[in-house]
BARO-43047 format. One line per 8 residues: number of its first residue (from 0); for each residue x, y, z of N, C-alpha, C, CB. Coordinates in Angstrom, 2 decimals, padded with zeros to 5 digits. Glycine has a CB too. Layout:
REM BARO-43047
NUM) X,Y,Z,X,Y,Z,X,Y,Z,X,Y,Z  ...
END
This chain:
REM BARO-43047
0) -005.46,-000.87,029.87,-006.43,-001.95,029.79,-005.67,-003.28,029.86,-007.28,-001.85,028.49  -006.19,-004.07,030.54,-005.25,-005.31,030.75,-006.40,-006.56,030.01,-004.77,-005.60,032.78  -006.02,-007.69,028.85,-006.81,-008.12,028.60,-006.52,-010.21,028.72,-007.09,-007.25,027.37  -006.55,-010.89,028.21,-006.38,-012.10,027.83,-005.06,-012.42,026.79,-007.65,-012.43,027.29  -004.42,-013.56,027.25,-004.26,-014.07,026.35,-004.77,-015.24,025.69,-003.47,-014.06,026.48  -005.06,-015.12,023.97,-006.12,-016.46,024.21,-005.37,-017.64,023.30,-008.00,-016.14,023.52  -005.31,-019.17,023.44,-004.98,-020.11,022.24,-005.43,-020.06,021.38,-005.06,-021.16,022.26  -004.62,-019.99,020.30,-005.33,-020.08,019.13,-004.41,-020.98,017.94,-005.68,-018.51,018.68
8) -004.65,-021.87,018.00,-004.08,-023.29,017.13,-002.97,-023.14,018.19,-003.55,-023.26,015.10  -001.53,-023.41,017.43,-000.21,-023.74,018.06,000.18,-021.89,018.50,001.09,-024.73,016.68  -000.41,-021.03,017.92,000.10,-019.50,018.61,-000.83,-019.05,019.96,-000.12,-018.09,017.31  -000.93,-017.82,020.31,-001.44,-017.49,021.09,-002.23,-015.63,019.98,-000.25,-017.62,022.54  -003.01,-015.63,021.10,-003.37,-014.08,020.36,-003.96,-013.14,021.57,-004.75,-014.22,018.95  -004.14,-012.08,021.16,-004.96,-010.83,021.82,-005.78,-009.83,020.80,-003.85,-009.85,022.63  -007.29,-010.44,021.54,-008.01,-009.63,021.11,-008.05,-008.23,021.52,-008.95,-010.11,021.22  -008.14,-007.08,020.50,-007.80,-005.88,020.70,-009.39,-005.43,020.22,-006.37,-005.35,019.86
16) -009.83,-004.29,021.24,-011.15,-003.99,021.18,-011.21,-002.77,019.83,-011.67,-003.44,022.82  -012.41,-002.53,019.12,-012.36,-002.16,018.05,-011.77,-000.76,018.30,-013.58,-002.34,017.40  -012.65,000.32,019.25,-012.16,001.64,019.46,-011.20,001.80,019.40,-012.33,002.17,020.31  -009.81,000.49,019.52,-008.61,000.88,019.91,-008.23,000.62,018.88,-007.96,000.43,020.95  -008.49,-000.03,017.91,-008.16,-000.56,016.25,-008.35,000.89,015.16,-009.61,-002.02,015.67  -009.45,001.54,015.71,-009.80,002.78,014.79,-009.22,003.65,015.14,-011.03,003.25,014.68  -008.78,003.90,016.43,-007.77,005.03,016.93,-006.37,005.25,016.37,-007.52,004.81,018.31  -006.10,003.91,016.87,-004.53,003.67,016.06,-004.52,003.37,014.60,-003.71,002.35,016.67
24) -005.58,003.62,014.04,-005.64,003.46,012.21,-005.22,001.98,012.02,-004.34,004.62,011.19  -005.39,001.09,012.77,-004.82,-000.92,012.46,-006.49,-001.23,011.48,-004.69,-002.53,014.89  -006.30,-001.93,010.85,-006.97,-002.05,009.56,-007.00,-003.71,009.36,-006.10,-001.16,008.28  -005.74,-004.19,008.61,-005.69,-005.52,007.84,-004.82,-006.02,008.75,-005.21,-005.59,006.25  -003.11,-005.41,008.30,-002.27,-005.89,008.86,-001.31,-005.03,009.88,-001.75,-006.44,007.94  -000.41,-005.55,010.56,-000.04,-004.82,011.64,001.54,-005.16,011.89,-001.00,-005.17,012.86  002.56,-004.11,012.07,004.00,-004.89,012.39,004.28,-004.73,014.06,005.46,-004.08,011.42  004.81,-006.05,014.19,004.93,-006.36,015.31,006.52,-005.93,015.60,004.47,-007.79,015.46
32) 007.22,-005.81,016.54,008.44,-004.72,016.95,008.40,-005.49,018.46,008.01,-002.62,016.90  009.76,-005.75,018.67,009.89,-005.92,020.08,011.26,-005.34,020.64,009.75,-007.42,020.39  009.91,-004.54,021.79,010.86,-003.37,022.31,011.68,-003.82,023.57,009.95,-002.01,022.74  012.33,-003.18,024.32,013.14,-003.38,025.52,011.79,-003.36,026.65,014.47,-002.03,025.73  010.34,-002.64,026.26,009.83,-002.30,027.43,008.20,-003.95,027.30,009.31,-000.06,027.34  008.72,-004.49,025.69,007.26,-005.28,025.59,007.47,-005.62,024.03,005.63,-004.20,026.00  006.28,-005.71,023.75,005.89,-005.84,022.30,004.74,-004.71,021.78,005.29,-007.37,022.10  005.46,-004.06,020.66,005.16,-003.23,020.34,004.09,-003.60,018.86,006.36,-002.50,020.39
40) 002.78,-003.28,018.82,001.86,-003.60,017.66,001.87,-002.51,017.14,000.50,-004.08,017.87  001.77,-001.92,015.69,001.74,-000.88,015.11,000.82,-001.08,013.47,003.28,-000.46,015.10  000.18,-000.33,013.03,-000.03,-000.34,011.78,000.85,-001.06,010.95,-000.12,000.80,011.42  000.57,-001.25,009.67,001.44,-001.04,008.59,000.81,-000.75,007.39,002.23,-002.07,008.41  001.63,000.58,006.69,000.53,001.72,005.88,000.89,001.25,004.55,000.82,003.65,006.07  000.01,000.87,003.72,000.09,000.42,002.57,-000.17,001.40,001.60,-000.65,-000.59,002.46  000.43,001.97,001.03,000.26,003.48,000.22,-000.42,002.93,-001.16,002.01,004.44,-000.15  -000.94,002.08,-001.09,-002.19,001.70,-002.43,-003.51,001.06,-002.29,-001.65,000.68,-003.45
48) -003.37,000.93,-000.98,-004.72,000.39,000.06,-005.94,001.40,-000.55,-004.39,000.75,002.18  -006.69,000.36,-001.18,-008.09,000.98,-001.60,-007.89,001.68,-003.33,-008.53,002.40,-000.26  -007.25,001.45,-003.54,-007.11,001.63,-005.15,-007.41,000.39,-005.93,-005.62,002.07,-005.58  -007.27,-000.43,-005.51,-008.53,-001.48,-006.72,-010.06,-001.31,-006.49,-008.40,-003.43,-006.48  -010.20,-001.04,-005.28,-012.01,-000.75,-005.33,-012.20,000.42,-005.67,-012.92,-000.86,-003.97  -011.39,001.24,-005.94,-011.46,002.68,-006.26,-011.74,002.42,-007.85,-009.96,003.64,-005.83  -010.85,001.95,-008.45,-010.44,001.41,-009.94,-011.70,000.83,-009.98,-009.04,000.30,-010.23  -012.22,-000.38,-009.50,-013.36,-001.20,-009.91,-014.66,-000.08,-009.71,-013.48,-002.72,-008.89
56) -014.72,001.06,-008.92,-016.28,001.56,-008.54,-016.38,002.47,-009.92,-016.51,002.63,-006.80  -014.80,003.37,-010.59,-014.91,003.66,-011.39,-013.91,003.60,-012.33,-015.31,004.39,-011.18  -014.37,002.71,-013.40,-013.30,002.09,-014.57,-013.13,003.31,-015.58,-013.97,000.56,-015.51  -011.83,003.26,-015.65,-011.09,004.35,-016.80,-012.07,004.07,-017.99,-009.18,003.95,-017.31  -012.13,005.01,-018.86,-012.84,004.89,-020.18,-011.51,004.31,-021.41,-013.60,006.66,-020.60  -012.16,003.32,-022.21,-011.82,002.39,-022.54,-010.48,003.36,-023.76,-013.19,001.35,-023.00  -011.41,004.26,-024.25,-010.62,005.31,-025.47,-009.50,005.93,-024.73,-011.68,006.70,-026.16  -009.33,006.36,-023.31,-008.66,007.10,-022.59,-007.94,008.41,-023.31,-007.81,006.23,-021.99
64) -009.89,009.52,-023.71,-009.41,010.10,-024.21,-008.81,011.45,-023.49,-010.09,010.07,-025.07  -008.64,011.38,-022.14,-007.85,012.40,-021.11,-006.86,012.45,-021.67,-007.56,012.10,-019.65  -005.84,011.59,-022.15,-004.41,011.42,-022.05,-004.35,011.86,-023.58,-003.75,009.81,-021.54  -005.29,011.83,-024.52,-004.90,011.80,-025.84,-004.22,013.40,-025.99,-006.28,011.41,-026.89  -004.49,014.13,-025.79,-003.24,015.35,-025.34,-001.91,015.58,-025.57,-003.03,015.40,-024.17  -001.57,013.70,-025.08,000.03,013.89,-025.08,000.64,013.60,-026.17,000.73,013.12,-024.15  -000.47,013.17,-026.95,000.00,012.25,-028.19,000.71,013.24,-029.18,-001.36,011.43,-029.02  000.28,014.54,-028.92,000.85,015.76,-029.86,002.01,016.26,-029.26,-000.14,017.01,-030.06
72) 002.41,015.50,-028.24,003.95,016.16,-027.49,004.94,015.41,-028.33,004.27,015.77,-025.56  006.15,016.19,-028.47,007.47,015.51,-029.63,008.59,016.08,-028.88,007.53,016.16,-031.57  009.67,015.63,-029.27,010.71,016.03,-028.96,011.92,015.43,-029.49,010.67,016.05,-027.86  012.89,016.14,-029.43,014.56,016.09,-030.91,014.52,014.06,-030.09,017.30,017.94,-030.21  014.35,013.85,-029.23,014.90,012.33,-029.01,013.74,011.30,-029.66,015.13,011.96,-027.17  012.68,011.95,-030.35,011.51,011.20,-031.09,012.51,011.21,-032.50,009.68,012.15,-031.18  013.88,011.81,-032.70,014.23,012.06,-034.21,014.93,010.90,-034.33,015.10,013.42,-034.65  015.21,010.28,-033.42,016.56,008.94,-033.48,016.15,007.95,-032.58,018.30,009.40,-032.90
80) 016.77,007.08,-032.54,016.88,006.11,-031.95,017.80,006.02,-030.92,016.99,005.35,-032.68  017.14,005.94,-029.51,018.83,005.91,-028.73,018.85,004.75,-028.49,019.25,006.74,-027.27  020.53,004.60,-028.48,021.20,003.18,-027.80,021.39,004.00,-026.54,022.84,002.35,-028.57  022.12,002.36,-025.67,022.74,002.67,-024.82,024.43,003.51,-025.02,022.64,001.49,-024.24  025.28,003.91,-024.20,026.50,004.25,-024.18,027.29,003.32,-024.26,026.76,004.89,-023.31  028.35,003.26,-025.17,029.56,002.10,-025.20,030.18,002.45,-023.96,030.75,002.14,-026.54  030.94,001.46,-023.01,031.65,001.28,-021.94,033.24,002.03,-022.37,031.61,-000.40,-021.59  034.06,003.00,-022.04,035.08,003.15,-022.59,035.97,001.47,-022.42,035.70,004.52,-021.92
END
């Protein structure tokens, strides 16, 4: 597909048609790469993308009594206090 380039303030841009946005999974943002053959546009995968609206649709319960479970876990390093290691 061959398309425009268009002005846009002091840069330039290309509009990219949506089908081709959903194919290639491009979303928000995108890394740009420049290859020997052009310029290369690619995703860029944000591995927490959609976890605050996830968080906001459903808020943890305030007691968070899932976790209270762990509260009965112990172990010999609950008997002391660790420091760090002296440096020889």
């Amino acid at each position: 597909m061959e398309t425009r380039i268009s002005a846009i303030g002091n840069s330039k841009g290309v509009r990219i048609p949506k089908p081709f946005l959903e194919e290639c999974g491009i979303q928000d943002f995108v890394k740009l790469t420049i290859t020997k053959d052009g310029l290369l546009v690619s995703p860029v995968n944000r591995p927490r993308q959609g976890w605050e609206e996830a968080l906001i649709a459903n808020p943890p319960d305030d007691n968070m009594q899932e976790f209270s479970e762990f509260d009965s876990i112990t172990h010999s390093f609950d008997d002391s206090e660790w420091t760090w290691p002296q440096k020889p």
